[in-house]
N, C-alpha and C positions, 0 to 999 in steps of 0.2 A: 369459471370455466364451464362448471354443466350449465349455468345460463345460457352462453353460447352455443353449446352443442344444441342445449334443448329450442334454442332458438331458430339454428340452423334445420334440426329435424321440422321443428313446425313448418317454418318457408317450404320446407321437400313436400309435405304431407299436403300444404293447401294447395302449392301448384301442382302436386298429382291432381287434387279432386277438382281445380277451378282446368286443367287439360279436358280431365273425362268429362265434366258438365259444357264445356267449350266441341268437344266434338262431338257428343252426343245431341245438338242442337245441331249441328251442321251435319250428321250422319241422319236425320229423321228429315234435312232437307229444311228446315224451318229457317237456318239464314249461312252463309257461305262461310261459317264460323272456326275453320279449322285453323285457326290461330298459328301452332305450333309450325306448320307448313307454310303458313304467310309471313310469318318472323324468318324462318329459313331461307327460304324463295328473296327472301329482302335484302339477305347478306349473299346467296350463293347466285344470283339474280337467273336462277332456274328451279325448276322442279324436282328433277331427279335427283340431287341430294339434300335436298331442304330441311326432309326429316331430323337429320340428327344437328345439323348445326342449328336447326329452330329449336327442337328438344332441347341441348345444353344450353343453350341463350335464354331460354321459357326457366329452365330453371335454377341457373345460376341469378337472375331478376329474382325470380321468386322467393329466397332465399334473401338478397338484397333487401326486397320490403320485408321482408318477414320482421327482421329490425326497428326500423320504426314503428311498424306494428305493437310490435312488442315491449317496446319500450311505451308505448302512449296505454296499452292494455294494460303492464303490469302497474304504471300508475295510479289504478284506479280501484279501489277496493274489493276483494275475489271471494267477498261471503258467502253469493250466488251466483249459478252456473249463466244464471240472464243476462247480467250487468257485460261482463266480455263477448257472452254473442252478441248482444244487441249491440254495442259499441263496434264492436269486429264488422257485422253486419255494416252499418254505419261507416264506419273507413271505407271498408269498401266499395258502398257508393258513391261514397264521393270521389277514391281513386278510381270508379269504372268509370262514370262522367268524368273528368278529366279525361283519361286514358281515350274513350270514345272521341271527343272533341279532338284531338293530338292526333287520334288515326285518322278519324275522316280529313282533320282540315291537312295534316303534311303526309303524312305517309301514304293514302290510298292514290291519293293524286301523284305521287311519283311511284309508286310501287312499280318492278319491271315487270310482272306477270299482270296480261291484262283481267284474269278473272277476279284478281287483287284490288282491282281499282273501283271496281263498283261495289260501294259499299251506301246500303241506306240505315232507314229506320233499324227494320231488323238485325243487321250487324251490330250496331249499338245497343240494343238492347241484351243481345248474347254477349256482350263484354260487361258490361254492369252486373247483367249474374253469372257470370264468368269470376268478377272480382267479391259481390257479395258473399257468393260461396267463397272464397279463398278468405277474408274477413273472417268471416262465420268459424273457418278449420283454424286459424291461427288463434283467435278469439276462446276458442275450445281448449288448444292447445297451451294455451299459457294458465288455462281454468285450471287444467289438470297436471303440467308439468309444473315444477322451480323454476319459473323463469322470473327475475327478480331483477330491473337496474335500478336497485338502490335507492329509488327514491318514492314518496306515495302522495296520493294528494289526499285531506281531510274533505271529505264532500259529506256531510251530514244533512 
């Protein structure tokens, strides 16, 4: 059971920090990255309440991966603090590339707000470290909590 809990905390913890590094990229202006607002805007197919239904949707997801995450992390030997970030790191780009690919090709192209729909280069690259950082805090997080499914791989 604190497996899960501590599982469930890490998912809160990385999508708090991959939110603030996701809006902090779109607040400096460097790409239209505010995520949380475009997941909202997607299901409320407006602006003015997007905030909170994109916030619980952002982190009830985040939460969801948090699981696999952590199930593939605590597989892996936790003698050093490097092994789970670099791997963490690691997941996560390969979930920001997917994730990019899956926005631009379906989502931006129907998205109802049209500031949603132009999405380039820079969009994508705010989502890969968007997810690398979220990698990286899970990755931490299972360094430093019990988070344990049962099983390990022998990698010598």
């Amino acid at each position: 059971m604190l497996t899960v809990f501590n599982t469930v905390l890490a998912g809160l913890v990385a999508t708090l920090g991959m939110s603030l590094v996701m809006y902090s990229i779109h607040a400096m202006g460097i790409a239209n990255a505010n995520m949380v607002r475009a997941l909202g805007s997607l299901l409320t197919r407006e602006k003015k309440k997007s905030m909170s239904a994109g916030f619980i949707t952002h982190l009830v997801s985040g939460i969801m991966f948090a699981f696999p995450y952590a199930i593939v992390l605590s597989a892996f030997p936790q003698s050093h603090m490097v092994a789970p970030l670099a791997l963490g790191a690691l997941l996560g780009l390969f979930h920001g590339f997917v994730f990019s690919f899956v926005m631009i090709a379906l989502v931006a192209e129907n998205h109802p707000l049209e500031e949603y729909r132009k999405v380039g280069f820079s969009v994508a690259v705010a989502h890969i470290a968007g997810h690398v950082v979220y990698g990286v805090l899970v990755g931490l997080l299972v360094f430093a909590l019990p988070i344990s499914y049962g099983f390990q791989l022998n990698v010598q």
